[in-house]
C-alpha positions in Angstrom: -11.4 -44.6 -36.1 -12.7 -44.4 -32.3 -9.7 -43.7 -31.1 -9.4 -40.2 -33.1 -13.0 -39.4 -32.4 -12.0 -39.6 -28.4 -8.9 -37.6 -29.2 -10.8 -35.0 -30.6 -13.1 -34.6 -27.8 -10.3 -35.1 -25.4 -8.9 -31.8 -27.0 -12.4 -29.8 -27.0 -12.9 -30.9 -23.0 -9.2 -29.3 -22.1 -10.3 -26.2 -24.4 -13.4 -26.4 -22.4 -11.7 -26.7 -19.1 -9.3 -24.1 -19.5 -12.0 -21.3 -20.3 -13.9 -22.6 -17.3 -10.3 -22.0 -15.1 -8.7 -18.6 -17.1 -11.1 -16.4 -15.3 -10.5 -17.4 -11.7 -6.6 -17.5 -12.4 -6.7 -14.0 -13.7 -9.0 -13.0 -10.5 -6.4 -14.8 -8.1 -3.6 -13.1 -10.0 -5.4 -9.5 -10.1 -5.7 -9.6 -5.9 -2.1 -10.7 -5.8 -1.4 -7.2 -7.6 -3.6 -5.8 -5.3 -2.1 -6.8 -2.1 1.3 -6.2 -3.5 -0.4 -2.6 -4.2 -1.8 -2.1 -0.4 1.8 -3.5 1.0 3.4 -0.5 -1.3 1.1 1.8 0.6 1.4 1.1 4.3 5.4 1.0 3.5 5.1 4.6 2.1 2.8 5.4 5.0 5.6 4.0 7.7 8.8 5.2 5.5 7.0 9.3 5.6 6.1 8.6 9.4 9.6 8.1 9.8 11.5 11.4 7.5 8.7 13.8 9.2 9.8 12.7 13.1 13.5 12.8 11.7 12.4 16.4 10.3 10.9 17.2 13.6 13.3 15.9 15.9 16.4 18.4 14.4 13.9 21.4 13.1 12.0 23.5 15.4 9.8 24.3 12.8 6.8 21.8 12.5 6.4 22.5 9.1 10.1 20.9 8.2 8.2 17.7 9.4 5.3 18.2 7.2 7.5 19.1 3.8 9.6 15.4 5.0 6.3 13.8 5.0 5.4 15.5 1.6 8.5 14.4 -0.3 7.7 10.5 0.5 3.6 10.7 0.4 2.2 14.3 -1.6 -1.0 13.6 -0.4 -0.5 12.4 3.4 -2.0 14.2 6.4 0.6 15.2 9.1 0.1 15.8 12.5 3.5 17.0 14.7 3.4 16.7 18.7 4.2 19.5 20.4 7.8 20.0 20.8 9.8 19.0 24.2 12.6 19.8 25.7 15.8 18.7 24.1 15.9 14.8 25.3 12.4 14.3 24.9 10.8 12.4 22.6 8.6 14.0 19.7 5.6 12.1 17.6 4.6 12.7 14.3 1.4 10.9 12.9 1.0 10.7 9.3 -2.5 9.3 7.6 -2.8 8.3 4.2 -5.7 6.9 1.6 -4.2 3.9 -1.0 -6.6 4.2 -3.8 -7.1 0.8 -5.4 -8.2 0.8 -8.8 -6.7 -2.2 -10.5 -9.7 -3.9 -12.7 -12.1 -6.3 -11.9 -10.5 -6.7 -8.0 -10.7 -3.1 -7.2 -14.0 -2.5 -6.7 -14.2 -5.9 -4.1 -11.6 -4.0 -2.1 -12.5 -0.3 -0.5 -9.8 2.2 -0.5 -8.2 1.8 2.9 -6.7 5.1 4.9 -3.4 3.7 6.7 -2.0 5.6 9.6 1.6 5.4 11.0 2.5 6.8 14.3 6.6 7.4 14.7 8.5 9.1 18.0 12.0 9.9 18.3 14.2 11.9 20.7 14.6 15.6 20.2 18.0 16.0 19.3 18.3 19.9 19.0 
């Protein structure tokens, strides 16, 4: 009879042990999400850097590089160098806020603004 008395409370220690574990799993699994959500961002960030100096680099028109920047990242502040002479490189800067807003690990994180810088020769 011992033997399914300590059984018993074998099972209620593991039930015991796993509620004491669940939360920090889920917490070390939300803050995976999140860094898999920030990595999303500063790729967006660098990908828009990139179209906009493209943009700029065959358009005269500045706002060609802005519209590039737009199509990757709506809500992404632009800034195009003045443009050089044909040959010369060009720079477009592009800023961006990631909002993070999954639960529970969002609020430990701040909302970081990522900034990508990108140059390229003027081609026309």
């Amino acid at each position: 009879m011992t033997g399914g008395r300590a059984r018993g409370r074998e099972r209620g220690q593991s039930t015991a042990e796993f509620a004491l574990a669940l939360p920090v799993v889920v917490l070390a699994l939300l803050a995976l999400v999140q860094v898999g959500v920030l990595v999303r961002g500063r790729v967006a960030v660098e990908h828009a850097a990139h179209e906009a100096v493209r943009a700029a680099s065959v358009d005269r028109d500045p706002d060609a590089a802005r519209v590039a920047a737009h199509r990757v990242l709506p809500d992404a502040s632009v800034t195009v160098d003045d443009r050089p002479a044909v040959g010369e490189p060009i720079g477009v800067e592009v800023r961006s806020r990631v909002e993070t807003r999954l639960p529970l690990v969002g609020a430990l994180f701040p909302d970081p603004e990522f900034r990508a810088r990108a140059e390229m020769r003027v081609e026309r």
